[in-house]
PyMOL CGO cylinders between C-alpha atoms (Angstrom):
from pymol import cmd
from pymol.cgo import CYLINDER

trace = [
    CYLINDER, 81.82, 151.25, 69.68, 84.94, 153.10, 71.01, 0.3, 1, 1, 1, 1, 1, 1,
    CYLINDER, 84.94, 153.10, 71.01, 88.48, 151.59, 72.19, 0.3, 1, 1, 1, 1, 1, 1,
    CYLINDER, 88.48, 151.59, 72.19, 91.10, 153.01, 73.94, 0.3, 1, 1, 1, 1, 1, 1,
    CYLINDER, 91.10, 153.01, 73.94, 94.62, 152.67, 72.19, 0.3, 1, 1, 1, 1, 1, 1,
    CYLINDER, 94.62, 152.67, 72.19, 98.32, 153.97, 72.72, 0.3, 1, 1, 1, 1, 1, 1,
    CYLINDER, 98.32, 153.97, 72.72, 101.57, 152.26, 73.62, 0.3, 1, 1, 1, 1, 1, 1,
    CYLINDER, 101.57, 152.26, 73.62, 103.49, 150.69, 75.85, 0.3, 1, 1, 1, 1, 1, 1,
    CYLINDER, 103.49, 150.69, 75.85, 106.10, 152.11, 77.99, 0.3, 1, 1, 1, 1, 1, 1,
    CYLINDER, 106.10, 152.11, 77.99, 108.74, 150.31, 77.91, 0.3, 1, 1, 1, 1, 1, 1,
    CYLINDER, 108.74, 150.31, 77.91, 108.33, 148.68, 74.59, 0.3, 1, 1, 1, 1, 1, 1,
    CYLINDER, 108.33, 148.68, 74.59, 106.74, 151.15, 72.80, 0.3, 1, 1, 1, 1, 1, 1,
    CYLINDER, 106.74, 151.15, 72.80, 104.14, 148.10, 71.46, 0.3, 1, 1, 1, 1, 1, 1,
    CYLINDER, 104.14, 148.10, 71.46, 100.65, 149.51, 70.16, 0.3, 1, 1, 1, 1, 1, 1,
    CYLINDER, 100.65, 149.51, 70.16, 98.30, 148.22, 73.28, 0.3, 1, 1, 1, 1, 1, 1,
    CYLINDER, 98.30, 148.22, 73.28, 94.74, 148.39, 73.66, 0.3, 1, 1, 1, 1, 1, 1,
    CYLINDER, 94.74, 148.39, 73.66, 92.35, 148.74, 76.75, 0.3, 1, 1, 1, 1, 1, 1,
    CYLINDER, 92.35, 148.74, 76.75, 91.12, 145.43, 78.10, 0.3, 1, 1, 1, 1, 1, 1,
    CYLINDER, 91.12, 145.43, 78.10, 88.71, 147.03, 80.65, 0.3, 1, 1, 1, 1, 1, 1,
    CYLINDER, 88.71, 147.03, 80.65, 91.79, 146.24, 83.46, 0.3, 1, 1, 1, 1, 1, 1,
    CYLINDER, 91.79, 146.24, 83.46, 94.99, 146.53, 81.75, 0.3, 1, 1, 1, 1, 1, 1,
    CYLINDER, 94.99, 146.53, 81.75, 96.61, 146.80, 78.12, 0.3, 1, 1, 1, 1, 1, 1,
    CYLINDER, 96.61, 146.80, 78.12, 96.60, 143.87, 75.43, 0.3, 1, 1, 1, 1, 1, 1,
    CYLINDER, 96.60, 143.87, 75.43, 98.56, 143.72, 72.48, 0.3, 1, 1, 1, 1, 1, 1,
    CYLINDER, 98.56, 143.72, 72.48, 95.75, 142.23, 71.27, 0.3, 1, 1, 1, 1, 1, 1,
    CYLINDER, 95.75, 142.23, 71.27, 93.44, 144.54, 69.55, 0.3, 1, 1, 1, 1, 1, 1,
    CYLINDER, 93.44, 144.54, 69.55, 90.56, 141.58, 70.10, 0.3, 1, 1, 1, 1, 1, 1,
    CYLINDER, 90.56, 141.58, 70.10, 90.85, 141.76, 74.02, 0.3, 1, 1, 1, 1, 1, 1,
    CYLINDER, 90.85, 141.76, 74.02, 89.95, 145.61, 73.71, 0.3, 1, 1, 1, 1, 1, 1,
    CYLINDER, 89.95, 145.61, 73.71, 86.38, 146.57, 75.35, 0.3, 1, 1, 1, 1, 1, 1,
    CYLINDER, 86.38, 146.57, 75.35, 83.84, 149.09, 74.76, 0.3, 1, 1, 1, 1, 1, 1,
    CYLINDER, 83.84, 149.09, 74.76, 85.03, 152.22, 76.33, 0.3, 1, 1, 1, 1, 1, 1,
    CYLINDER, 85.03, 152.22, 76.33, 82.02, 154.13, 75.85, 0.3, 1, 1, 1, 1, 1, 1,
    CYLINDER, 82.02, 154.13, 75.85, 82.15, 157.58, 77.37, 0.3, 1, 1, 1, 1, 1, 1,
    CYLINDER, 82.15, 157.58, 77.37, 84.97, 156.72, 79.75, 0.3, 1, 1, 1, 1, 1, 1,
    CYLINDER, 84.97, 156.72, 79.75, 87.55, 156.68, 77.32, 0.3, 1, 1, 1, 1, 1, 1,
    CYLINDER, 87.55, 156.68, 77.32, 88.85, 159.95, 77.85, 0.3, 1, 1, 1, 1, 1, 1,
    CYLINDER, 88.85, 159.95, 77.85, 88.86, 159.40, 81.44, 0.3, 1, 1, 1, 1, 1, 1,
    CYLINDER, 88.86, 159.40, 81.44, 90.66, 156.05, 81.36, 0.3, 1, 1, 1, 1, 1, 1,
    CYLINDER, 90.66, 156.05, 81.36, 93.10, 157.33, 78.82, 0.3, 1, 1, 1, 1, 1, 1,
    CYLINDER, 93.10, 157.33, 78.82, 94.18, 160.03, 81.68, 0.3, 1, 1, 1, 1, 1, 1,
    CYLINDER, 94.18, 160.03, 81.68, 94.36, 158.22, 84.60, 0.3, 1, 1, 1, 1, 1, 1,
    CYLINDER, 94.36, 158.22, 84.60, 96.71, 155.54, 82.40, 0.3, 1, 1, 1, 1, 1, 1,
    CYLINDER, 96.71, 155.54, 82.40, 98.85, 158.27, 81.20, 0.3, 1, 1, 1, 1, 1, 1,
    CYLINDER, 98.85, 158.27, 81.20, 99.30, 159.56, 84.62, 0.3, 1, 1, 1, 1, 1, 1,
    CYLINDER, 99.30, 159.56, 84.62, 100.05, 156.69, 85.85, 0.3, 1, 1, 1, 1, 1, 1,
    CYLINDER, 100.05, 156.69, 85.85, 102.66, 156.01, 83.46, 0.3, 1, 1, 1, 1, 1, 1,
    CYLINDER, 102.66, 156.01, 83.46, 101.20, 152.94, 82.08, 0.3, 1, 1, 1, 1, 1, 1,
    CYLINDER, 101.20, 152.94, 82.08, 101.39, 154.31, 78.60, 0.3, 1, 1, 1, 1, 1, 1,
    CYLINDER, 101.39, 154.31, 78.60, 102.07, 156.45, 76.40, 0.3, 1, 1, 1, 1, 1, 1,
    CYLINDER, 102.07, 156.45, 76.40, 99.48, 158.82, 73.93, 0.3, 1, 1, 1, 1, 1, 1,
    CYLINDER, 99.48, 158.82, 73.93, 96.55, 156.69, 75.01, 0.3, 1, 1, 1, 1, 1, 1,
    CYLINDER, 96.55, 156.69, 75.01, 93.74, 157.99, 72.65, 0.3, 1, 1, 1, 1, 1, 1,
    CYLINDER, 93.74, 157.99, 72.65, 89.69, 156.82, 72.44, 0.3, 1, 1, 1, 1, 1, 1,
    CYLINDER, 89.69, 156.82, 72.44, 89.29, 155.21, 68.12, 0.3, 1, 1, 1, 1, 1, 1,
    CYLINDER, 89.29, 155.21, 68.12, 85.63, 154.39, 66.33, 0.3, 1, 1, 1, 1, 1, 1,
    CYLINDER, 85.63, 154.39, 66.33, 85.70, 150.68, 66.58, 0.3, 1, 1, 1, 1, 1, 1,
    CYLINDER, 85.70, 150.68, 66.58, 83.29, 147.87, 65.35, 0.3, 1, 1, 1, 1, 1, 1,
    CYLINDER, 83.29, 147.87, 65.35, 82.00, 144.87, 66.92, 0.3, 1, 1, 1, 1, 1, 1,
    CYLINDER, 82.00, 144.87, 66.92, 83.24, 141.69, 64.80, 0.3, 1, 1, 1, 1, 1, 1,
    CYLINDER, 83.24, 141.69, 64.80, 82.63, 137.89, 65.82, 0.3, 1, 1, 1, 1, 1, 1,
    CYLINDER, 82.63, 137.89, 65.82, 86.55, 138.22, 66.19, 0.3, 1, 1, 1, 1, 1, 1,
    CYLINDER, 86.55, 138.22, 66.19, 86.38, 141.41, 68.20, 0.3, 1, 1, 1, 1, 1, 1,
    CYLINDER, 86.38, 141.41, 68.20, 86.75, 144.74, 67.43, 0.3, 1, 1, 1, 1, 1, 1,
    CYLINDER, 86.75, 144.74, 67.43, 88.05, 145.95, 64.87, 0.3, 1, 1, 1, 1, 1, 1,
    CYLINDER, 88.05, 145.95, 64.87, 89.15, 149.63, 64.32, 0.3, 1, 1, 1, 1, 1, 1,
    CYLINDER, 89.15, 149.63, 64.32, 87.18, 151.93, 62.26, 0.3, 1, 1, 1, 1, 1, 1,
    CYLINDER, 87.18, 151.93, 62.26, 90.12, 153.83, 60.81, 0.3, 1, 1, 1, 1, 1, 1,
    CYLINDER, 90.12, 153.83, 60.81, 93.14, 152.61, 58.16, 0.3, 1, 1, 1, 1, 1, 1,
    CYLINDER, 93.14, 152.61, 58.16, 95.76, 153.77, 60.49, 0.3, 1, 1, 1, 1, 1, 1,
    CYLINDER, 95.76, 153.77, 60.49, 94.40, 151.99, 63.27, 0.3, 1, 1, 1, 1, 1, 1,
    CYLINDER, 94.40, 151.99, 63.27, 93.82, 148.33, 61.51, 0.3, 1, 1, 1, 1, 1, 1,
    CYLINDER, 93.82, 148.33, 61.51, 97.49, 149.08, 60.33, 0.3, 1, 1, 1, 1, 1, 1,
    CYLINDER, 97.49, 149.08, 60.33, 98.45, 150.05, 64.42, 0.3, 1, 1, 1, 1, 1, 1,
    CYLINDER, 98.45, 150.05, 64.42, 96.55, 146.59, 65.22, 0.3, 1, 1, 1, 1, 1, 1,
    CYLINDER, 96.55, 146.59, 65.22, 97.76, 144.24, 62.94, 0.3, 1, 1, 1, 1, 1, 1,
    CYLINDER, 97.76, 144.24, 62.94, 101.49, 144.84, 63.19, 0.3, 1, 1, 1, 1, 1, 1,
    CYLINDER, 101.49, 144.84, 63.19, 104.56, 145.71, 60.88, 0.3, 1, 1, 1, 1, 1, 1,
    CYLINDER, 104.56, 145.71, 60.88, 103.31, 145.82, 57.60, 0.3, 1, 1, 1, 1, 1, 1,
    CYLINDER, 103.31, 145.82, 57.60, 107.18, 144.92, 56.07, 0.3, 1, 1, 1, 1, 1, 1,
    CYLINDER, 107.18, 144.92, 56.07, 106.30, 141.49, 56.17, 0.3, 1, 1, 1, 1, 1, 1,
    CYLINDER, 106.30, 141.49, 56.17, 103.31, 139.70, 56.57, 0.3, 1, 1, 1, 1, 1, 1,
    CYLINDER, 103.31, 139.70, 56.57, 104.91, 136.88, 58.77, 0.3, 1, 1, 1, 1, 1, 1,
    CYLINDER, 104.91, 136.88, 58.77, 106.55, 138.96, 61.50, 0.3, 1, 1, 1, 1, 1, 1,
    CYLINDER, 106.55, 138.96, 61.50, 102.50, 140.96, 62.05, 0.3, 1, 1, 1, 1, 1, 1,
    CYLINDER, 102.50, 140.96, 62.05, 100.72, 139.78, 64.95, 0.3, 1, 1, 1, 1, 1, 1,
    CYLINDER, 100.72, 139.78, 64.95, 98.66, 137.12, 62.93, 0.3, 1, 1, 1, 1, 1, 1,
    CYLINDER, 98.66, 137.12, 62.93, 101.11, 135.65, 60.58, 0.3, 1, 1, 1, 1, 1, 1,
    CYLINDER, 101.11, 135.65, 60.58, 98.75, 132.65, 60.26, 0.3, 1, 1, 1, 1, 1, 1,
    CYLINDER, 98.75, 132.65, 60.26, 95.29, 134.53, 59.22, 0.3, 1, 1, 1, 1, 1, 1,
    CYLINDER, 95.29, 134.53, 59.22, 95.81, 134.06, 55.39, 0.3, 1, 1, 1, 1, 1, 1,
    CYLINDER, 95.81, 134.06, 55.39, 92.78, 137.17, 56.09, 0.3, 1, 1, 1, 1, 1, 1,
    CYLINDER, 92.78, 137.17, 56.09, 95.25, 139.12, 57.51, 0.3, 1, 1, 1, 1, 1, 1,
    CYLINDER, 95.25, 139.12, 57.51, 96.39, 141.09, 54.20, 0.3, 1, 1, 1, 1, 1, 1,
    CYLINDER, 96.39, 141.09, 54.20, 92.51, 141.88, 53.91, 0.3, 1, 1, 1, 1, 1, 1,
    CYLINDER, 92.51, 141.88, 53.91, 91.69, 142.88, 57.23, 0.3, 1, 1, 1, 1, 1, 1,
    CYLINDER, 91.69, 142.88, 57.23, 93.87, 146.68, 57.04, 0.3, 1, 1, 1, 1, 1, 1,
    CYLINDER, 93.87, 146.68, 57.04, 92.07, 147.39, 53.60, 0.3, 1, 1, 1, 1, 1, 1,
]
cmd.load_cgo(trace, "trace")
């Protein structure tokens, strides 16, 4: 599986493809396939976001979930403190980057 990743404009938030638009969500993200690098152009050109770049992914009941350290770091959120990430709830959470 491959997803498309890179941030946001204005907010400079790690995004990822949602097959339409950009999530902050890395479980919204689709299955780029071969279109990735494609996508990730046509975003960047039109100045949707920034760096967009095609990641290994895989398929989880909870969506994907990046092949790659950095990436599960990129998706999860600050790593500072675990209750300002984007799943301060998951008590997983601490497992998930590892």
């Amino acid at each position: 599986m491959k997803i498309l990743t890179g941030n946001d404009l204005p907010t400079g938030d790690v995004v990822w493809w949602t097959g339409t638009d950009w999530s902050r969500h890395v479980e919204e993200a689709v299955d780029v396939d071969e279109q990735g690098e494609m996508i990730a152009r046509q975003e960047e050109a039109a100045r949707r976001v920034n760096a967009p770049y095609v990641i290994e992914a895989t398929a989880t009941p909870q969506g994907p979930r990046p092949a790659h350290i950095k990436d599960r770091i990129r998706a999860l959120g600050p790593t500072v403190r675990a209750d300002l990430t984007l799943k301060p709830a998951d008590p997983e959470a601490g497992n998930w980057v590892i």
